[in-house]
C-alpha positions in Angstrom: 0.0 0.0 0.0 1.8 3.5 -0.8 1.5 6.3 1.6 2.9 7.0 5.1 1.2 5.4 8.2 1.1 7.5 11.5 0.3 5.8 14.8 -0.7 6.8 18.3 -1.4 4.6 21.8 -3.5 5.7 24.2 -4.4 3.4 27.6 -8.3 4.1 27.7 -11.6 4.5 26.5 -10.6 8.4 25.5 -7.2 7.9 24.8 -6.5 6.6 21.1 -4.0 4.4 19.6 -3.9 5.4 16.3 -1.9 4.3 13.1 -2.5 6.8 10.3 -2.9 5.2 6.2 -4.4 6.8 3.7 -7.4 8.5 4.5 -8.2 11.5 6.8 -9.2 10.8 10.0 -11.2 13.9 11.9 -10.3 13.3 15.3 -10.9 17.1 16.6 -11.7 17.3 19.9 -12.5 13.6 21.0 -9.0 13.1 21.8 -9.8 15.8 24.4 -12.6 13.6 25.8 -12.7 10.5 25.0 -27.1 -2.8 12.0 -28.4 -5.0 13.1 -26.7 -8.5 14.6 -25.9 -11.6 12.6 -28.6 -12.7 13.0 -29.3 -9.8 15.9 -27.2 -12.2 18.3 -23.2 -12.1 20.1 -22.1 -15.7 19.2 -20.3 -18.1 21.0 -19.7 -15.3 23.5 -18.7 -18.6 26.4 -15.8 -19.4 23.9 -14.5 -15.8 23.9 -12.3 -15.2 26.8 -13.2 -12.9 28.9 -9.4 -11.9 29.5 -8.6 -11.0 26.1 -11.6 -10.3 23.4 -10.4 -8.4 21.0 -13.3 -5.9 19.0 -11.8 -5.0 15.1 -14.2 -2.5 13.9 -14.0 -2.1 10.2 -12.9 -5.8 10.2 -13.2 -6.0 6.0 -11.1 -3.7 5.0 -7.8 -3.7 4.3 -5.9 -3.2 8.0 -9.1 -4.4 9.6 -9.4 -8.0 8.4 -5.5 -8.4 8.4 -6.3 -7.7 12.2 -8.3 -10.0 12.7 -5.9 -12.8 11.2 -3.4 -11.7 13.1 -5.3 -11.7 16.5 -6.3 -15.2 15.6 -3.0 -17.0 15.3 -1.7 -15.4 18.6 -5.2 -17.4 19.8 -6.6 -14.0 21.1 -10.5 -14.2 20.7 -11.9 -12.0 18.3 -15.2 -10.2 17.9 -15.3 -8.6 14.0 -17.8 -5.5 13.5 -19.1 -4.8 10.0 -21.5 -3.1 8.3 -21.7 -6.0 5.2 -22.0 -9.4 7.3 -21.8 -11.3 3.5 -18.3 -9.7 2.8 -17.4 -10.3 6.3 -17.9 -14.3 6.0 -16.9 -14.3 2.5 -13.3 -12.8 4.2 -13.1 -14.0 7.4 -15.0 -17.9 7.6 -17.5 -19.1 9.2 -15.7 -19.3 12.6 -15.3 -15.9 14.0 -18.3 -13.6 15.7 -19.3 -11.2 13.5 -21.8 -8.2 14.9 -23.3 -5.9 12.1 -23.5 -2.3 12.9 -22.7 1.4 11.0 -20.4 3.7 13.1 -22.0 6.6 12.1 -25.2 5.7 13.5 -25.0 5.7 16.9 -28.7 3.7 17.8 -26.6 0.4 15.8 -23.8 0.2 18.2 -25.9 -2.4 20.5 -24.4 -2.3 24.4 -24.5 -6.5 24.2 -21.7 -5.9 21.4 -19.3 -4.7 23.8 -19.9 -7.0 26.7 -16.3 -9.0 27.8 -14.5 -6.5 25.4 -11.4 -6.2 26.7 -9.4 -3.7 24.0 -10.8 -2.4 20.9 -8.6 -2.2 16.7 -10.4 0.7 14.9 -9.5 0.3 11.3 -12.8 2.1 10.1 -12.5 4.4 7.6 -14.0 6.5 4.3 -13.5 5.4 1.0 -11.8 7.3 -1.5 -10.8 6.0 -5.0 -10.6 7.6 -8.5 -12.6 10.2 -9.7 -12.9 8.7 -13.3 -14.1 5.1 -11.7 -11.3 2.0 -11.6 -11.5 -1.3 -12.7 -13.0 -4.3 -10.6 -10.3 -5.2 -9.5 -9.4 -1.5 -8.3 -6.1 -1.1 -10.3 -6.3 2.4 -10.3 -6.7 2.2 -6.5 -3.7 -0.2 -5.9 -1.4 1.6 -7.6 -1.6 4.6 -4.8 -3.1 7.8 -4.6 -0.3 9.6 -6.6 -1.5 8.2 -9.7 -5.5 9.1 -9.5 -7.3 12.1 -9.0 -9.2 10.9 -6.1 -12.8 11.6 -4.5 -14.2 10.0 -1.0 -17.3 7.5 -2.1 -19.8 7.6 0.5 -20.1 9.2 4.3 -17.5 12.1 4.3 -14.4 12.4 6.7 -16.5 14.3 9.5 -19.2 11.7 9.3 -17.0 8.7 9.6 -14.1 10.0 11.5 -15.2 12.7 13.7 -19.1 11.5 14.7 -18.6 7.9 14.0 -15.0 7.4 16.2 -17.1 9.4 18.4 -19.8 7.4 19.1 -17.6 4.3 18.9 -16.2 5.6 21.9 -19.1 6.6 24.1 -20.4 2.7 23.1 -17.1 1.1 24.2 -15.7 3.5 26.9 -17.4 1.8 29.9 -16.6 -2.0 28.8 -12.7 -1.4 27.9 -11.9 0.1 30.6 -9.9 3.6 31.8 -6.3 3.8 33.4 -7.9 5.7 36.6 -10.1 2.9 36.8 -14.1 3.3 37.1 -15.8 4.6 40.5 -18.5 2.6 42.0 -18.5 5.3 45.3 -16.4 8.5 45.2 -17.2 11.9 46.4 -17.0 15.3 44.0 -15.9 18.7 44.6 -19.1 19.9 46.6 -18.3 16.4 48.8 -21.7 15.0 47.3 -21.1 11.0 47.1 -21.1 9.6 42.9 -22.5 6.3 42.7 -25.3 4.3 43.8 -27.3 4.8 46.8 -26.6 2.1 49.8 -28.7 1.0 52.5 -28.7 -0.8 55.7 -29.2 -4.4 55.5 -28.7 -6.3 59.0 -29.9 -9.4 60.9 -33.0 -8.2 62.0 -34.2 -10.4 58.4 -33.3 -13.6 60.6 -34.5 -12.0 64.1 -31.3 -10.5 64.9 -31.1 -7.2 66.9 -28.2 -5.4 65.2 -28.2 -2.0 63.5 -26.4 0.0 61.2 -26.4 2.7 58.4 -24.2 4.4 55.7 -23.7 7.8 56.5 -22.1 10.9 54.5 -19.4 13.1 56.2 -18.0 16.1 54.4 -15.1 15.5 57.2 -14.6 12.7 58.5 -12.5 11.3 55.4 -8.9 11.2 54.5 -7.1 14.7 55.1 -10.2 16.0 56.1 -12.4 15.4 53.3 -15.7 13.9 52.4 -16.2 10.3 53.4 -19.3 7.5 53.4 -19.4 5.8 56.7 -20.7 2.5 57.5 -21.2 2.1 61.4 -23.5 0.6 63.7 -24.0 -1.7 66.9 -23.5 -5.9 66.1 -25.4 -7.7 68.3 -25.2 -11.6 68.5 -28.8 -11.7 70.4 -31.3 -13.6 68.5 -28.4 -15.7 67.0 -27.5 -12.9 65.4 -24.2 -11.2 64.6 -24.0 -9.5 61.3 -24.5 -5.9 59.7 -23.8 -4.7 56.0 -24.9 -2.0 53.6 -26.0 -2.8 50.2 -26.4 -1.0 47.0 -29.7 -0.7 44.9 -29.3 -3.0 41.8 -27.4 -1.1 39.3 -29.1 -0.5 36.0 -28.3 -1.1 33.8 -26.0 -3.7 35.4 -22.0 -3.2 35.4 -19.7 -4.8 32.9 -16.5 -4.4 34.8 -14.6 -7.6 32.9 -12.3 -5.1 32.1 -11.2 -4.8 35.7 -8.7 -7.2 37.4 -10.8 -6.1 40.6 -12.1 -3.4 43.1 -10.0 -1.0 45.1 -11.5 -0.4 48.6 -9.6 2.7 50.0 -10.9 3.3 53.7 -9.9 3.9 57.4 -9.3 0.7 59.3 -11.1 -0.4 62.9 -8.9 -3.8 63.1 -11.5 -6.1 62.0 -11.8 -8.4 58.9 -15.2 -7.0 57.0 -16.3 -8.7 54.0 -17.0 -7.2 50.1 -20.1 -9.1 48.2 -20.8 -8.4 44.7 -23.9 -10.0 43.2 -24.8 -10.8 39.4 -28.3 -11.8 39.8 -30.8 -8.6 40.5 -32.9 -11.3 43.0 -32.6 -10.2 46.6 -31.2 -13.4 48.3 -29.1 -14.9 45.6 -25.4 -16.2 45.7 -23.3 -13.5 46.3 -19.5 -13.6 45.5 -17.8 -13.0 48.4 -13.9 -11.6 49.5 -13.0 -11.5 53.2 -10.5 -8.0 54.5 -8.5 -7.2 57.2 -7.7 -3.8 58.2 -5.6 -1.9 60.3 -6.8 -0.1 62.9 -6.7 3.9 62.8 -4.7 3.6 59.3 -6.0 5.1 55.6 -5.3 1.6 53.5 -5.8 1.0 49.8 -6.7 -2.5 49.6 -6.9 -4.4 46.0 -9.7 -7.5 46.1 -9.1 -9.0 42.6 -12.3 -10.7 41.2 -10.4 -14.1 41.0 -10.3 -14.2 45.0 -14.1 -13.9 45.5 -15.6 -17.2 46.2 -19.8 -18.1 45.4 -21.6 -17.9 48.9 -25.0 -18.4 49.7 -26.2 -17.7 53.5 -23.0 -18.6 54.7 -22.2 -21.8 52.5 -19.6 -22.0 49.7 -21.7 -22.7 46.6 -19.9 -25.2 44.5 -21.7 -25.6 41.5 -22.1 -21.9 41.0 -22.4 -20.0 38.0 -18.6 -18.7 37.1 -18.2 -15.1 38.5 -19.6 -13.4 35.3 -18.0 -9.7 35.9 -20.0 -8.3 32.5 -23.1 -8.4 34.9 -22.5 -6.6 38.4 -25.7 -5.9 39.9 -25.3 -4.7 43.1 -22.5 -4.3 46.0 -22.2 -5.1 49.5 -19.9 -4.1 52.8 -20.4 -6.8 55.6 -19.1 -6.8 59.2 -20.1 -10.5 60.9 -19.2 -13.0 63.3 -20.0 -15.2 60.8 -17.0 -16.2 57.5 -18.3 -19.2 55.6 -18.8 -23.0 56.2 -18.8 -23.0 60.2 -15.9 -20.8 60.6 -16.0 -17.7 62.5 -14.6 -14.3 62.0 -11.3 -14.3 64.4 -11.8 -10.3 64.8 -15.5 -10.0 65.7 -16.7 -8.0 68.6 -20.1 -7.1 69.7 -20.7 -3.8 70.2 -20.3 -0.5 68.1 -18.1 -0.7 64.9 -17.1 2.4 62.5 -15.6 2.0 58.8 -15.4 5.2 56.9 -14.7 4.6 52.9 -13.5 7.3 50.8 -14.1 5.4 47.5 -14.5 1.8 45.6 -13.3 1.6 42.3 -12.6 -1.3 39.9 -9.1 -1.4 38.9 -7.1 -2.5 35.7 -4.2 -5.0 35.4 -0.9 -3.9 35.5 1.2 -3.4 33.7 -1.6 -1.1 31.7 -1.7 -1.8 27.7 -3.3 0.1 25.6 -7.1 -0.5 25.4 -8.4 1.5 22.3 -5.7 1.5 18.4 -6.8 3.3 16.2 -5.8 3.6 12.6 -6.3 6.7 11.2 -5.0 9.1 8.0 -1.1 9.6 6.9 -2.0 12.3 4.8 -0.4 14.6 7.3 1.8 17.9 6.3 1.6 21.4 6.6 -0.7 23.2 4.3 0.5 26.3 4.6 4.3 25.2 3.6 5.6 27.6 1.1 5.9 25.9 -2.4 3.2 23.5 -1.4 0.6 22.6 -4.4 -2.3 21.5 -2.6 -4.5 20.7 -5.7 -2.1 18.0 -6.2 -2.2 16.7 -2.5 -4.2 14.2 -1.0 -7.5 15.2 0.8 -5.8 14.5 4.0 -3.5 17.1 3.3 -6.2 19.3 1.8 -8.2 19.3 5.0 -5.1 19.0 8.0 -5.8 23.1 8.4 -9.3 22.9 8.5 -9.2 20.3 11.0 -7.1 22.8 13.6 -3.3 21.0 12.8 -4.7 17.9 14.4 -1.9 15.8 12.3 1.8 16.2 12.0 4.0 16.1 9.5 3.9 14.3 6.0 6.0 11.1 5.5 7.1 9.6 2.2 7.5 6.1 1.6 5.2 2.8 1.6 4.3 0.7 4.3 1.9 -2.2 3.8 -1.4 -3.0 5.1 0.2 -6.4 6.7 2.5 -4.0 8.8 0.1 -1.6 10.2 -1.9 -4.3 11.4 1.0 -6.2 12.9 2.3 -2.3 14.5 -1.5 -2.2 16.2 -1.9 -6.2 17.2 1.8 -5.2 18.5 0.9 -1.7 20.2 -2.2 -3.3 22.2 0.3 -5.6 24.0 2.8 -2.9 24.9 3.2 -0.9 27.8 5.4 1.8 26.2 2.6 2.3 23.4 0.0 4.1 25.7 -1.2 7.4 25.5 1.0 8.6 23.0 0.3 9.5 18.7 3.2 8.0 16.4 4.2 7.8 12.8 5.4 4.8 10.5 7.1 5.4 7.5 8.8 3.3 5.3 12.5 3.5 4.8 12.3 3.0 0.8 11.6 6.1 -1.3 8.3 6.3 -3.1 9.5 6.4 -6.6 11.0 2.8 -6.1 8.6 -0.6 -5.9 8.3 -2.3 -2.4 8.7 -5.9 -3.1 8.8 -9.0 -1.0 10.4 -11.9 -1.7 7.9 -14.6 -0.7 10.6 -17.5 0.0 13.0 -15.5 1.6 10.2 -12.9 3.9 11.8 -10.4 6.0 11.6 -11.8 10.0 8.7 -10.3 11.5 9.5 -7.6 14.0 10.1 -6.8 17.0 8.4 -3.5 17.9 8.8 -3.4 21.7 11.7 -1.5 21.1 10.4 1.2 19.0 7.7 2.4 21.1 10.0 2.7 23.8 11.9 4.9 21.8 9.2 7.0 21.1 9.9 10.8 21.6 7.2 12.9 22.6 7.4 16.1 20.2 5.7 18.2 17.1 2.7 18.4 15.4 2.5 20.5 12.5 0.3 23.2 14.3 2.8 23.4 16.4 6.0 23.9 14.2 4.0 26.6 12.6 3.9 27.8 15.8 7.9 27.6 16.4 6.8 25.9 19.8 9.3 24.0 21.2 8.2 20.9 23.1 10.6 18.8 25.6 11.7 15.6 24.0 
């Protein structure tokens, strides 16, 4: 394929990987924030890992379905979505889940598409070809845009690249997850609490006497600041001995498979509490269940990945459980009791009066932190307003970089194939070093010379680890018009 490619990483939901080709990309300010099924169904969704689903939107064209085949040698589950689900089988097979939905319209991007997504390839993008029509076989096309007068077919740039990306990423940006993790209870300027309401829910439901309630401070929290506080009187009268709050059922319910787990950060008492987190929206239903110590009088941050939580029902271990489905988090729960699970008791317990102040839950990702969200966007990127510059005989890219506010850097000249980008953005979502950051790829042979590959003898694939950790933050072209200089 001839042209540059330009790529960027990002970590999260509105932070964007993206590896520039051919076509112009209208990112504008997103990167300041972040149709139908086949047949209207997620397939095989138990035999897509959880861990690692992959999304490739834009999975038939040219980057997008190299992707995909990419993805599927590593074994890394895939999930392809397409507008043409024909095309998509004809270029994929009949083995990989295909979802059918338009970018640009925002009421097709279904929520159960995104469910277990872990990190998301976006390779869509407009079409542009010659203005005096190409073969069938799209010589014309092939032979690069130096050689055509081209014209975009279809939705324009702003259309697919500014509105579309956008609602791509208000669809995906609660299921991929974000580096500062999501917040089930936090507190905002004013000190008002952000999430879900709680309530009391104690032992007075088995005859129990015990009491407590979740109450809001604005200063009894860390440094002074706003806090929720659970606190109460445990009573084992009755044969009781236990006193929680609980959330109202979330809806729609949570899909925190992006999440290794929750962070609880709160103020110790020197007893073990427990967290319960519950898929099923019943009342009394198995509730999966982590047990926590704390340390009295101390602010602690204390990680409770979701593979430690163990199926409990009234006190028993549940052994044939459902699997701990983290797509589908309906409600939370903070328990102090005398009671653990299977006959043992809680070693800390004490009747009496108990105080637990929380200053916030929040899911948490993995570490180290990949990017979540590549996306491949235009390499049509120069300065318009270079003196000498011709821009009738430019691509659009080029064409449009000023009226899109210098939102891409410099032009590049050389060919890079469509095999490479893909491999660069299968590549950037497993580094570290490729987060948050917009790069280039260029080709070290000169346009005017033919890229060739000699199919018995292949180049070794690469080893890009070391190029994104060489990455040096620096200029866009608004920016050298500018003469700002930027720290490298």
């Amino acid at each position: 394929m001839a042209g540059p490619a330009s790529l960027s990483s990002f970590t999260t939901s509105n932070t964007i990987s993206h590896s520039s080709i051919r076509h112009p990309q209208v990112l504008g300010s997103i990167l300041e924030r972040f149709t139908r099924s086949e047949p209207n169904k997620v397939q095989s969704r138990e035999k897509e890992s959880s861990s690692d689903l992959v999304l490739v939107v834009g999975a038939t064209g040219g980057v997008g379905k190299r992707a995909v085949e990419i993805l599927q040698k590593k074994g890394v589950p895939v999930r392809a979505l397409v507008r043409n689900v024909e095309k998509a089988r004809s270029l994929l097979g009949p083995n990989i889940n295909i979802v059918t939905a338009d970018i640009t319209q925002k009421s097709t991007l279904l929520p159960e598409y995104f469910e277990g997504v872990k990190r998301v390839v976006n390779a869509a993008a407009v079409i542009v070809g010659p203005k005096e029509g190409d073969t069938a076989d799209r010589q014309k096309y092939f032979q690069g845009i130096k050689f055509f007068d081209p014209e975009i077919k279809g939705d324009t740039p702003e259309t697919v690249e500014y509105y579309g990306l956008k609602n791509l990423i208000d669809a995906v940006k609660d299921h991929i997850g974000v580096r500062e993790g999501r917040a089930l209870l936090s507190f905002g300027e004013n000190g008002f609490p952000i999430g879900p309401a709680w309530g009391p829910l104690d032992d007075v439901v088995m005859g129990g006497v015990s009491e407590s309630h979740f109450q809001i401070s604005s200063v009894d929290g860390e440094n002074g600041g706003p806090a929720g506080i659970f606190k109460g009187f445990v009573s084992t009268e009755n044969n009781g001995g236990f006193a929680s709050i609980r959330t109202k059922n979330f809806d729609p319910l949570l899909d925190l498979s992006a999440y290794e787990g929750l962070e609880v950060r709160l103020k110790g008492d020197g007893h073990r509490f427990k967290l319960v987190i519950r898929t099923s929206t019943d009342f009394d239903a198995v509730g999966y269940t982590v047990i926590f110590d704390t340390k009295k009088n101390e602010w602690q941050s204390i990680r409770l990945p979701f593979v430690t939580f163990v199926p409990i029902f009234r006190a028993r271990t549940v052994k044939d459980a459902p699997r701990f489905n983290t797509t589908k988090i309906a409600s939370l729960q903070v328990m102090y009791s005398k009671f653990e699970s299977d006959g043992k008791l809680n070693p800390t317990f004490e009747p009496g009066p108990f105080e637990l102040p929380i200053s916030s839950i929040r899911a948490y990702l993995k570490e180290p932190i990949t990017p979540r969200f590549v996306h491949v966007s235009s390499a049509g990127v120069t300065r318009p307003d270079r003196p000498g510059l011709d821009l009738s005989k430019q691509p659009p890219a080029v064409r449009l970089n000023k009226e899109l506010n210098y939102i891409m850097t410099f032009k590049l000249k050389g060919k890079i194939s469509r095999e490479e980008v893909a491999r660069i953005c299968v590549a950037a979502l497993e580094s570290p070093a490729a987060c948050d950051i917009t790069f280039e790829v260029k080709s070290v042979i000169p346009f005017s010379q033919p890229f060739t590959v000699d199919s018995n003898n292949p180049p070794p694939e690469r080893d890009y680890e070391d190029a994104f950790g060489n990455l040096k933050k620096g200029i866009t072209g608004k920016e050298a018009l500018e003469n700002v200089t930027l720290a490298v």
